[in-house]
C-alpha positions as a Markdown table, in Angstrom:
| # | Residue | x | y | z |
|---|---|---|---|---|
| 1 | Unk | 123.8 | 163.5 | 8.7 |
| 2 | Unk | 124.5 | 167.3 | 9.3 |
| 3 | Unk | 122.2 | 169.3 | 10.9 |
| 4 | Unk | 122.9 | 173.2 | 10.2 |
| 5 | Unk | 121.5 | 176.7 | 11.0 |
| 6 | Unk | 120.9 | 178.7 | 7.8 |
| 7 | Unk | 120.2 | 182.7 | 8.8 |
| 8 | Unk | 119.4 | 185.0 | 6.1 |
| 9 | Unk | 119.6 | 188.9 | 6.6 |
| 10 | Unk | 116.6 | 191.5 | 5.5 |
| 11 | Unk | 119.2 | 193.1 | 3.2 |
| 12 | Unk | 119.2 | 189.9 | 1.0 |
| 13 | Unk | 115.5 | 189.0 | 1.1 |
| 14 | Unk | 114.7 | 192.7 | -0.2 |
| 15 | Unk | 116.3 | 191.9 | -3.2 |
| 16 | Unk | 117.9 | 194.5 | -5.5 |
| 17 | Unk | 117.7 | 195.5 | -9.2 |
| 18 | Unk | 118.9 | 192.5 | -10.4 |
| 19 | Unk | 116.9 | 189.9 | -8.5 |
| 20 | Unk | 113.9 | 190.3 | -6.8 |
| 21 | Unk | 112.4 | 189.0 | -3.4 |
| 22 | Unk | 110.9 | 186.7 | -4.7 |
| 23 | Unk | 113.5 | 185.3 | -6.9 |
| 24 | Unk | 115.7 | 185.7 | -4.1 |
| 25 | Unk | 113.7 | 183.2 | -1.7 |
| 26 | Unk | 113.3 | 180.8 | -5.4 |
| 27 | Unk | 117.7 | 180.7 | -5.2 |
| 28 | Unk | 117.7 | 180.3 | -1.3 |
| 29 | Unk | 115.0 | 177.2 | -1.3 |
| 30 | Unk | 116.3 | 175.4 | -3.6 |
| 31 | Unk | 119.8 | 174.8 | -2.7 |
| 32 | Unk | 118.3 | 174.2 | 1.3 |
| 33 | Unk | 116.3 | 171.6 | -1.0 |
| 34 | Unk | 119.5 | 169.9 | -2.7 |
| 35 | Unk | 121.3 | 169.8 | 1.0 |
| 36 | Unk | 118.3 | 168.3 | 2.4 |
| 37 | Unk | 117.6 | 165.7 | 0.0 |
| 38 | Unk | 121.1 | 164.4 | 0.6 |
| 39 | Unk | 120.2 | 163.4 | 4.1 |
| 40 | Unk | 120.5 | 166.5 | 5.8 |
| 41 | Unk | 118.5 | 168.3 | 8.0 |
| 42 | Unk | 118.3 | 172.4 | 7.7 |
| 43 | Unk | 116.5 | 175.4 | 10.3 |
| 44 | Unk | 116.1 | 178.3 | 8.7 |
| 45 | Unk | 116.4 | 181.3 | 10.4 |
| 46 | Unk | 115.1 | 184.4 | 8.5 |
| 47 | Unk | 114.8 | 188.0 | 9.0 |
| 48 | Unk | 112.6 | 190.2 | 6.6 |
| 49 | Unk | 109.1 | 190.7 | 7.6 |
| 50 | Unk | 109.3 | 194.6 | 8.1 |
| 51 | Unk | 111.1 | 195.0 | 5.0 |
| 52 | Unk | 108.4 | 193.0 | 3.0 |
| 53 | Unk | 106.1 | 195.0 | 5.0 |
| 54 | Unk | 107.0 | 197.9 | 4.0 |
| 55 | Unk | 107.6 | 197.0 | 0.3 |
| 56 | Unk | 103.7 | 195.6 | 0.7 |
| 57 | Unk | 102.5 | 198.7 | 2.2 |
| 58 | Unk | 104.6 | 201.2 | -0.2 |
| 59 | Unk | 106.4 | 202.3 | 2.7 |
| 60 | Unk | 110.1 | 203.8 | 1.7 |
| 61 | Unk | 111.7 | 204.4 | 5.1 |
| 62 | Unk | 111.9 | 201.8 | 8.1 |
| 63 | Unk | 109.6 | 203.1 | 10.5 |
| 64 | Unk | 110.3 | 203.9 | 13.6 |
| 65 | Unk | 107.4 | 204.3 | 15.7 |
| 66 | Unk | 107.4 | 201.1 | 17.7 |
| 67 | Unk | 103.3 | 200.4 | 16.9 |
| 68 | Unk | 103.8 | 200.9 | 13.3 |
| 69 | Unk | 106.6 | 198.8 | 13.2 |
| 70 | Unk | 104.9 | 196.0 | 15.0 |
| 71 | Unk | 101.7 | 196.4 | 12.2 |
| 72 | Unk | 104.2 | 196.4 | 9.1 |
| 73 | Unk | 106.1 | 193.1 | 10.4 |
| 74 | Unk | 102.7 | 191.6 | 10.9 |
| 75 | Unk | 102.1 | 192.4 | 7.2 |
| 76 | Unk | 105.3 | 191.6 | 5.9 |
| 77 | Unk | 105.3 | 188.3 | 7.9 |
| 78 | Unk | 102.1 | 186.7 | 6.2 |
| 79 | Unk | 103.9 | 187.3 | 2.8 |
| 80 | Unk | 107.3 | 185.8 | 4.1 |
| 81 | Unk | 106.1 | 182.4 | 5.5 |
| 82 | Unk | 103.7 | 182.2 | 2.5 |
| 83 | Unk | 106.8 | 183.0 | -0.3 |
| 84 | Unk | 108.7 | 180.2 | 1.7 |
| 85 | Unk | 105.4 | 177.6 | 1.7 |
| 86 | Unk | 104.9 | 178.0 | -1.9 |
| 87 | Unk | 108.5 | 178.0 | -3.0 |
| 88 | Unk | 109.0 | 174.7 | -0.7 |
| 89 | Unk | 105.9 | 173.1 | -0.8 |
| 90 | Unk | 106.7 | 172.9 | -5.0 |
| 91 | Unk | 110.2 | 171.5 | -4.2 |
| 92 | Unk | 108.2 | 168.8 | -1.9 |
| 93 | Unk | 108.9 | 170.1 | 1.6 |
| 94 | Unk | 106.7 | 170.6 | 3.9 |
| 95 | Unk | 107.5 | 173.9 | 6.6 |
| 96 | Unk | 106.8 | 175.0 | 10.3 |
| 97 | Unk | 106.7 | 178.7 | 11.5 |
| 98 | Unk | 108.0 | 179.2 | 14.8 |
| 99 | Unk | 107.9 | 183.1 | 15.9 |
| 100 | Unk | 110.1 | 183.9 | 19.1 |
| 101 | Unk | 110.5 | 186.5 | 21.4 |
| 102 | Unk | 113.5 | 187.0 | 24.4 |
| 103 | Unk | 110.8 | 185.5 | 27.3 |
| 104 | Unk | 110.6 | 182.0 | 25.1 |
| 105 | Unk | 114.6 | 181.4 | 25.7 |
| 106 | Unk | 113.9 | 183.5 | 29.3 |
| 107 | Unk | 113.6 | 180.0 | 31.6 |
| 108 | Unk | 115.4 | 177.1 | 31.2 |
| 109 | Unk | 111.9 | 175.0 | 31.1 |
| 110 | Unk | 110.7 | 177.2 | 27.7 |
| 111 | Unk | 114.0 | 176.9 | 26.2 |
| 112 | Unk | 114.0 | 172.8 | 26.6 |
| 113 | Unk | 110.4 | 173.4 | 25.3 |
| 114 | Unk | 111.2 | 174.8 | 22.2 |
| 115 | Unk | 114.4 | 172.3 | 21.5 |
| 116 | Unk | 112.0 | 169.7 | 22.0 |
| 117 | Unk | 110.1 | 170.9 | 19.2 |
| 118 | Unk | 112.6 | 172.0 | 16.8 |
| 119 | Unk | 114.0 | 168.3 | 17.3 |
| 120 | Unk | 110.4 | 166.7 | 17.0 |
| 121 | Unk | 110.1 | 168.9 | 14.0 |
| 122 | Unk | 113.6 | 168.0 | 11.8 |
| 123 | Unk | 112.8 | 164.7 | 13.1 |
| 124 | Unk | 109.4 | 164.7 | 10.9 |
| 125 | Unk | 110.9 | 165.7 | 7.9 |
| 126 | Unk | 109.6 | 169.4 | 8.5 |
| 127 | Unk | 111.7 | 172.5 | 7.8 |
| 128 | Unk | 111.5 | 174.9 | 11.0 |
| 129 | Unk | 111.0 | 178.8 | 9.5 |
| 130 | Unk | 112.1 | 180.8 | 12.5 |
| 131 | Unk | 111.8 | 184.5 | 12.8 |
| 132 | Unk | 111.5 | 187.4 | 15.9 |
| 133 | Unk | 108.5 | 187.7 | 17.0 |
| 134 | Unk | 108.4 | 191.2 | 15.9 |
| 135 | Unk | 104.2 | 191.7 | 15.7 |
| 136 | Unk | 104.3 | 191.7 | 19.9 |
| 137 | Unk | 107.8 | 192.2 | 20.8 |
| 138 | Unk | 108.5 | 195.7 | 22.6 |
| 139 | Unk | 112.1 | 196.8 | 23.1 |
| 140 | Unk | 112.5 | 195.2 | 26.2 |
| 141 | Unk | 111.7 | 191.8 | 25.0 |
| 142 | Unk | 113.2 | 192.3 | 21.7 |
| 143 | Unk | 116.4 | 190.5 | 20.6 |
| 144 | Unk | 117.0 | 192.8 | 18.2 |
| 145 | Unk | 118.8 | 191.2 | 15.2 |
| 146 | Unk | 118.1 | 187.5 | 14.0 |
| 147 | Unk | 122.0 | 186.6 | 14.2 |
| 148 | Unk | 121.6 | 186.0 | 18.3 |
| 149 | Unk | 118.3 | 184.2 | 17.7 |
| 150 | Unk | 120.4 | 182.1 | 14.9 |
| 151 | Unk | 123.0 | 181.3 | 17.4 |
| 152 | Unk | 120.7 | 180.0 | 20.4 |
| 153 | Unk | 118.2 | 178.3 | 17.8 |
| 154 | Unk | 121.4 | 176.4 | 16.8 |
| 155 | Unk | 122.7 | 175.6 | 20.5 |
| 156 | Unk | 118.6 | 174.6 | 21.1 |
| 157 | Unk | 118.9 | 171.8 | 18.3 |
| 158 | Unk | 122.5 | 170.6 | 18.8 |
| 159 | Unk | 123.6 | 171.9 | 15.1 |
| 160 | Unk | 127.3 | 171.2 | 13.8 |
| 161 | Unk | 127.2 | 174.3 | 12.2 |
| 162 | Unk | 125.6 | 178.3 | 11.8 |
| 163 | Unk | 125.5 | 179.9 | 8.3 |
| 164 | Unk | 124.9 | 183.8 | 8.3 |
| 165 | Unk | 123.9 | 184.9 | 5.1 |
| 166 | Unk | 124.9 | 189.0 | 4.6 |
| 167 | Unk | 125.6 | 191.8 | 2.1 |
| 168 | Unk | 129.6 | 191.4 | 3.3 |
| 169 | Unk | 132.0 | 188.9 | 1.9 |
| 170 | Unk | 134.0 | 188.4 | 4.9 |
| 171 | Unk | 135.0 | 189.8 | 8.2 |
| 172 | Unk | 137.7 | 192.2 | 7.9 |
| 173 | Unk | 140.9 | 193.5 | 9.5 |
| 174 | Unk | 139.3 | 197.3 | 9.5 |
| 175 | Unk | 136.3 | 199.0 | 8.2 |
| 176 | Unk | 137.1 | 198.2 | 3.9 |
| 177 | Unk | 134.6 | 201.4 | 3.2 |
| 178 | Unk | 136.8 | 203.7 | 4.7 |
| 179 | Unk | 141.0 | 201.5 | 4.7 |
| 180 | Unk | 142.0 | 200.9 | 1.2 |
| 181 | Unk | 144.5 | 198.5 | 3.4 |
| 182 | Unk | 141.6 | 196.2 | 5.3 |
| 183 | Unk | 142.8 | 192.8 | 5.0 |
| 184 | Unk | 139.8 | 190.0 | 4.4 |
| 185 | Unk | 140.1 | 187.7 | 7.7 |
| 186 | Unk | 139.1 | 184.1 | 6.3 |
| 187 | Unk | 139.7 | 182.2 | 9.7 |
| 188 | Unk | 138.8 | 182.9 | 13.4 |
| 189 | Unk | 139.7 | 181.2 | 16.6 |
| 190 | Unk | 137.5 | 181.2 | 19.2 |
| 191 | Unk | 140.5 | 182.6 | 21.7 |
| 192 | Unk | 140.6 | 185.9 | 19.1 |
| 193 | Unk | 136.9 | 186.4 | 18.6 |
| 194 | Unk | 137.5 | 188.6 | 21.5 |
| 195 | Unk | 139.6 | 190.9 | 20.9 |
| 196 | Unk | 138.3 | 190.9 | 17.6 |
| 197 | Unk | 135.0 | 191.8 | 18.9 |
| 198 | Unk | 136.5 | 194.4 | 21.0 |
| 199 | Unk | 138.4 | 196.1 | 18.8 |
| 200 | Unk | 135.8 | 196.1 | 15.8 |
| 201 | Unk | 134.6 | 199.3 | 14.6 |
| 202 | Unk | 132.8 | 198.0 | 11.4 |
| 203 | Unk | 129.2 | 198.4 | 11.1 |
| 204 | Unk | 127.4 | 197.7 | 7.8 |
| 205 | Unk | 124.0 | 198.3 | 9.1 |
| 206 | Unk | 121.6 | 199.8 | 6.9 |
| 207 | Unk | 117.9 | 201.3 | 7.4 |
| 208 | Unk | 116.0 | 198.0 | 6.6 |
| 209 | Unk | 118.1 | 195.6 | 9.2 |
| 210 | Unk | 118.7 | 195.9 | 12.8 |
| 211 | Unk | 122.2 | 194.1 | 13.1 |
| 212 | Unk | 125.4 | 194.2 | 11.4 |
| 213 | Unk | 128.9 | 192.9 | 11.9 |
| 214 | Unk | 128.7 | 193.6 | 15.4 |
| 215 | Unk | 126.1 | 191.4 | 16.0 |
| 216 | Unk | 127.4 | 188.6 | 13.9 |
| 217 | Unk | 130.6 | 188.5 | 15.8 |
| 218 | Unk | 128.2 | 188.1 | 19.3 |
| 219 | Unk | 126.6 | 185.2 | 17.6 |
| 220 | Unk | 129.5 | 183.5 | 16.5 |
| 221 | Unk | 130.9 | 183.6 | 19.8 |
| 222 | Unk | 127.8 | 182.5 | 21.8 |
| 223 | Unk | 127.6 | 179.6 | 19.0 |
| 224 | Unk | 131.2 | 178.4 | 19.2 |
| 225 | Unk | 131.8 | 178.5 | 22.8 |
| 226 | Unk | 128.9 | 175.4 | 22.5 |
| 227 | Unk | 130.8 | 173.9 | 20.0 |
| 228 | Unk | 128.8 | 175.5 | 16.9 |
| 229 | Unk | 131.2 | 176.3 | 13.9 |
| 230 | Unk | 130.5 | 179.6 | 12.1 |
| 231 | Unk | 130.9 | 180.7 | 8.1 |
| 232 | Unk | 129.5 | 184.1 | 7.3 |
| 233 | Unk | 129.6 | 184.6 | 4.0 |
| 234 | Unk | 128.0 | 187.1 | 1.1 |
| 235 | Unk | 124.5 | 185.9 | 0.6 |
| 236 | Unk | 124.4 | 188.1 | -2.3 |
| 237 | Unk | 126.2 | 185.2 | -4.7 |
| 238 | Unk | 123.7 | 182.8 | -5.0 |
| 239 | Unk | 126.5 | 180.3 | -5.5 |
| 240 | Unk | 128.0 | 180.3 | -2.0 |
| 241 | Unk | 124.9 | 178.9 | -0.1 |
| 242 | Unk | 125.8 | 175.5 | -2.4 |
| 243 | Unk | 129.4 | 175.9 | -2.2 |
| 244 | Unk | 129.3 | 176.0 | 1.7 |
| 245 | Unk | 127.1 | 172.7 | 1.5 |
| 246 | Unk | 130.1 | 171.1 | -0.4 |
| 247 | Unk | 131.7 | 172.5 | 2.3 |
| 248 | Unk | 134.1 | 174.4 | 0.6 |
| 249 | Unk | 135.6 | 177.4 | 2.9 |
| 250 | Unk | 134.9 | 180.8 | 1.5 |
| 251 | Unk | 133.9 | 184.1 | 3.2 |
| 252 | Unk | 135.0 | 184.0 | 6.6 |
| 253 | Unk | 135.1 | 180.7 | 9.5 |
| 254 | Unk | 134.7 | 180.9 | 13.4 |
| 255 | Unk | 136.1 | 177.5 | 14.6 |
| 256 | Unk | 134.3 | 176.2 | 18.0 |
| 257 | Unk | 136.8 | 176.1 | 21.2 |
| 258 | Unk | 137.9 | 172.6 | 21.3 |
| 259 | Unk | 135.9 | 172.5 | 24.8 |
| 260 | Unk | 132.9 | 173.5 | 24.6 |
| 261 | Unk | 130.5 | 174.3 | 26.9 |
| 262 | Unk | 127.1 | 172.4 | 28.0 |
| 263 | Unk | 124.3 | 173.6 | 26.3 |
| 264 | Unk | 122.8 | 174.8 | 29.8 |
| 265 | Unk | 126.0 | 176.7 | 30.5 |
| 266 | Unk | 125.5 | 178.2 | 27.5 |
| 267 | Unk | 121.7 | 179.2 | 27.7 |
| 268 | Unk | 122.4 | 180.6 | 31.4 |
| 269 | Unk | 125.4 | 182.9 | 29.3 |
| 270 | Unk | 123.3 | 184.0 | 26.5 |
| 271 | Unk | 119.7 | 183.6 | 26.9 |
| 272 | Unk | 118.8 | 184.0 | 30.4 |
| 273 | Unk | 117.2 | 187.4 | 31.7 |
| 274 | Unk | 119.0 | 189.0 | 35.0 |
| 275 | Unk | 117.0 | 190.3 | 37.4 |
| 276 | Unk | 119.8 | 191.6 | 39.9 |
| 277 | Unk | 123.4 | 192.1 | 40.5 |
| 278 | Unk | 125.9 | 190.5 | 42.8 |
| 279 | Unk | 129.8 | 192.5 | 42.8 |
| 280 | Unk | 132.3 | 189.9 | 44.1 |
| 281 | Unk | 135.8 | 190.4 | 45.7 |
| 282 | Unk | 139.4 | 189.6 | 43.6 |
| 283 | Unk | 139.6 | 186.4 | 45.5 |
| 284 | Unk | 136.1 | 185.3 | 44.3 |
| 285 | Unk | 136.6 | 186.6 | 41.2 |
| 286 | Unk | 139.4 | 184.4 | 40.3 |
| 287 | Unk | 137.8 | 181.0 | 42.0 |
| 288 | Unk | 135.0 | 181.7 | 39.7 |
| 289 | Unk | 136.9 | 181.8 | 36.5 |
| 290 | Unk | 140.1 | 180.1 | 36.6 |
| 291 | Unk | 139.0 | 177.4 | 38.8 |
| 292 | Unk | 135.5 | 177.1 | 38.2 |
| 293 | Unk | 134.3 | 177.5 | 41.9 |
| 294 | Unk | 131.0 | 178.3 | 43.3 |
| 295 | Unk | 130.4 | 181.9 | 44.7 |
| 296 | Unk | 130.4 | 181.6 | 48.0 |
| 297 | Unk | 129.3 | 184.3 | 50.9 |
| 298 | Unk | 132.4 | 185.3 | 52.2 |
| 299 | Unk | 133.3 | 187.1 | 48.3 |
| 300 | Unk | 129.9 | 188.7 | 48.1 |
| 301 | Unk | 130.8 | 193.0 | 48.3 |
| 302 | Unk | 127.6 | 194.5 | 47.0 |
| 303 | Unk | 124.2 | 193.3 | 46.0 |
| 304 | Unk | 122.0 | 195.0 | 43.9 |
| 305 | Unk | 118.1 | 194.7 | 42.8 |
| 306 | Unk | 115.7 | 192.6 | 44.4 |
| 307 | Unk | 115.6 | 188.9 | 43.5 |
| 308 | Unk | 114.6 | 185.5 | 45.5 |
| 309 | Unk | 116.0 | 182.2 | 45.6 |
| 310 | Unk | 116.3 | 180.6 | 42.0 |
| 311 | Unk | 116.4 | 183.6 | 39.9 |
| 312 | Unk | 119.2 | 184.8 | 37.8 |
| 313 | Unk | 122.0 | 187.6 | 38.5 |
| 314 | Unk | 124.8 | 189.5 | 36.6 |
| 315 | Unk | 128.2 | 189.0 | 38.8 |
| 316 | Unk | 130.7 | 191.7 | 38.4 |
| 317 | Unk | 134.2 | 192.4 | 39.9 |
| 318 | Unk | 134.9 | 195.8 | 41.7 |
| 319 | Unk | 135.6 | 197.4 | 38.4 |
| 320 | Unk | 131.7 | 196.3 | 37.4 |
| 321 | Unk | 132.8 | 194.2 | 34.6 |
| 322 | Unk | 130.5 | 191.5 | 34.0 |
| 323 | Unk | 132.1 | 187.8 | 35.2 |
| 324 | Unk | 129.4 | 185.5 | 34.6 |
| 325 | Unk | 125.5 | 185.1 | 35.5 |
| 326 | Unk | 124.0 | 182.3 | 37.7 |
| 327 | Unk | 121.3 | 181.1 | 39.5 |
| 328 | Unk | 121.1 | 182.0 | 43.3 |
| 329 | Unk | 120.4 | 179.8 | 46.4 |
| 330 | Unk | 120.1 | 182.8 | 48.4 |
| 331 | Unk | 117.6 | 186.1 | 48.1 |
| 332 | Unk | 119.0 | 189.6 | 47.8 |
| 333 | Unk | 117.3 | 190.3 | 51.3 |
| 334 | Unk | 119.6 | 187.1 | 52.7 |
| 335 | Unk | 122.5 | 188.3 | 51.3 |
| 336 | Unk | 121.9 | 192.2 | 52.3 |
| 337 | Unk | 121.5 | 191.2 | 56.1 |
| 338 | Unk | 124.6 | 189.3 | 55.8 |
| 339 | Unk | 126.7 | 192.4 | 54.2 |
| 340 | Unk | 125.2 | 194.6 | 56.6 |
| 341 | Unk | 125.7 | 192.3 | 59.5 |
| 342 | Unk | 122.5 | 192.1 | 61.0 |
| 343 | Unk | 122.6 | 187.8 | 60.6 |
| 344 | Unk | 125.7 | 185.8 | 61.4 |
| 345 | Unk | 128.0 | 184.7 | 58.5 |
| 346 | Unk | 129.2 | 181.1 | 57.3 |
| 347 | Unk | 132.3 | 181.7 | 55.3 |
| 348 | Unk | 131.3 | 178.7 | 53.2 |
| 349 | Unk | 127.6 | 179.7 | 52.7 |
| 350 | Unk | 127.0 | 178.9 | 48.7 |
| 351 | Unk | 125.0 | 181.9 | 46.6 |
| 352 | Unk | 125.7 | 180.5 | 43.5 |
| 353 | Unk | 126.4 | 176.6 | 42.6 |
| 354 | Unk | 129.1 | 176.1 | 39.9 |
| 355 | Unk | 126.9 | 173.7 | 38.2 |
| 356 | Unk | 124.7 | 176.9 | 37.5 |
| 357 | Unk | 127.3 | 179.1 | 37.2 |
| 358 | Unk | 128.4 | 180.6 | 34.0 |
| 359 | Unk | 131.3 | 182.6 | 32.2 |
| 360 | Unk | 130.4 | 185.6 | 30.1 |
C-alpha cells in the first residue's frame, strides 16, 4: 500500500480556455479514484479558494487588502470542498476538510494531534481535503503557499511520496522564459537541493498563487530530509497525474537522503515557531553540526528575545547564519546573567539537548 501527498496549485484549479474548474477537479478526482481503488491511500492538498472566490464574486484581480482576501477565500472555499464532495461522493468516496493555519503545526502536541487524525482518517477509508486556513489566517500566521503545508502534511502522515501539481514541466537549469539554453533538470539529490535552491532565480508566480518554484524547492527539501520522495510535474496534462501513479518518472524527482531524519527533528526544523535567538561560538558551532552535540553554556555569545524554559530558539553562528532551532532547558534571563557574569558558570551547563536539537 502507498500512501502519497497529492498538492494541486490555484493556477490549475482556475482552469483555462480549454478546460474549466470544474472539469479540471472532474480529471483530478478521478485518477485519485483509480489510485485509491487499487489499495492506496491519497491526502490531497489543494490550493484555490481565493481564486474560486474571486471567479464567484466577479472579481478580476487578486485582492490585496488582507480583510477582503480573507472574505473571498471564505467564499471561494464553500465552492472548493463542495466541487470535490460532489465529484467524489459520485466516484464513491467519501471526504474530510481539514483547514490549517501555522499555530496548528506551532507545538509539537497540535502537530501529533493532527497526524492522529489524518491517520484515523485514511484509516477509515476517508480522503483528507487539506487547505490554508486562509478565512482567519493574518500574515503572521500565514504559511503562505500550500507547497510547505504539502510537505509537513506528508511528514505528519508518514507518506512515501509528495506530488506537486504546477503550470511548469520541470525544474530547470535557469529561468526557460528568459535562456533559450535552460536545460530541463529531471533528477535531484537531496545533497544539491541546496545549492540549487540557492542559486535559483526562477519564479513563475502569477497574480492568483502565492508560491512558485521557490517554494517548491523549500518543500521538497523539508520533505526529503524526512525521507519523503518528491515529483513535481505539469498538472496542466491531465495524463501525468496517472502516469506518476504507474510510477513512471516524468517532470522532475527530489530523491530523500538515504538518512533521514525523525519526524520530530523534522517538525522542530520546519514547523516550529522561534520565539528567541541564541548566537553560538565556532567551537559550538561545529559540535552542533558535524557531531551532533548539545549546545552547551560555555558556546553561548549572545542571546536575544525573551523566552523561558521549553520554548523554541533560532541558533546562529557569529556571521548570523541560521544553524538549527531547539528547545531550551534554560530561560533567556538564565543565560543573560551568565553572559554578563552576574551567576557563576558550569562549562558543561546544557541550553539545548541534542535530542531536541535540529539542523536547518
Amino acid at each position: 500500500m502507498k500512501i502519497w501527498v497529492v498538492k494541486i496549485g490555484t493556477s490549475i484549479l482556475r482552469g483555462c480556455n480549454e478546460k474549466s474548474t470544474e472539469q479540471v477537479v472532474e480529471i483530478l478526482c478521478k485518477s485519485l479514484s483509480d489510485f485509491i481503488l487499487k489499495g492506496n491511500k491519497v491526502v490531497l492538498v489543494t490550493s484555490g479558494a481565493v481564486g474560486l472566490g474571486c471567479k464567484k464574486l466577479n472579481l478580476n484581480t487578486r485582492p490585496k487588502e488582507l480583510s477582503t482576501l480573507q472574505a473571498v477565500a471564505a467564499v471561494g472555499q464553500v465552492n472548493l470542498m463542495t466541487l470535490y464532495d460532489e465529484t467524489l461522493k459520485r466516484l464513491g468516496h467519501n471526504i474530510a476538510q481539514i483547514l490549517i493555519t501555522k499555530t496548528d503545526f506551532n507545538s509539537r502536541e497540535s502537530f501529533n494531534n493532527a497526524s492522529k487524525t489524518f491517520k484515523k482518517l485514511i484509516e477509515l477509508n476517508v480522503i483528507p481535503i487539506v487547505n490554508e486556513n486562509d478565512s482567519i489566517s493574518n500574515e503572521e500566521l500565514k504559511y503562505g503557499d500550500n507547497d510547505t503545508l504539502s510537505a509537513l502534511v506528508a511528514l505528519a502522515i508518514n507518506a512515501n511520496k509528495l506530488i506537486l501539481l504546477t503550470d511548469i514541466e520541470n525544474l530547470y537549469s535557469k529561468d526557460p522564459r528568459n535562456n533559450k539554453d535552460a536545460l530541463p533538470i529531471l533528477e535531484v539529490n537531496n545533497s544539491d537541493l541546496k545549492i540549487i535552491k540557492d542559486k535559483n532565480n526562477q519564479n513563475y508566480n502569477n497574480e492568483w498563487g502565492t508560491g512558485g518554484i521557490s517554494t517548491k524547492l523549500i518543500a521538497a527539501e523539508i520533505a526529503t530530509k524526512g525521507g519523503v520522495e518528491v515529483q513535481l510535474a505539469d498538472g496542466r496534462n491531465e495524463n501525468n497525474l496517472i502516469d506518476i501513479f504507474n510510477e513512471k518518472k516524468i517532470g522532475t524527482i527530489f530523491h530523500p537522503i538515504e538518512k533521514p531524519i525523525s519526524n520530530k527533528k523534522s517538525w522542530l526544523s520546519h514547523a516550529i515557531k522561534t520565539v528567541g535567538q541564541i548566537t553560538v561560538d565556532e567551537g559550538a558551532c561545529f559540535a552542533i553540526e558535524k557531531k551532533g552535540a548539545s549546545l552547551l553554556v560555555v558556546g553561548v555569545k549572545e542571546v536575544e528575545g525573551d523566552f523561558t524554559v521549553n520554548q523554541a530558539v533560532r541558533i546562529v553562528n557569529t556571521n548570523y547564519k541560521e544553524v538549527a532551532k531547539g528547545i531550551t532547558s534554560m530561560s533567556s534571563d538564565s543565560l543573560k546573567r551568565i553572559l554578563n557574569k552576574k551567576d557563576t558558570i558550569n562549562p558543561s551547563m546544557i541550553v539545548i539537548h541534542r535530542d531536541v536539537l535540529a539542523l536547518t
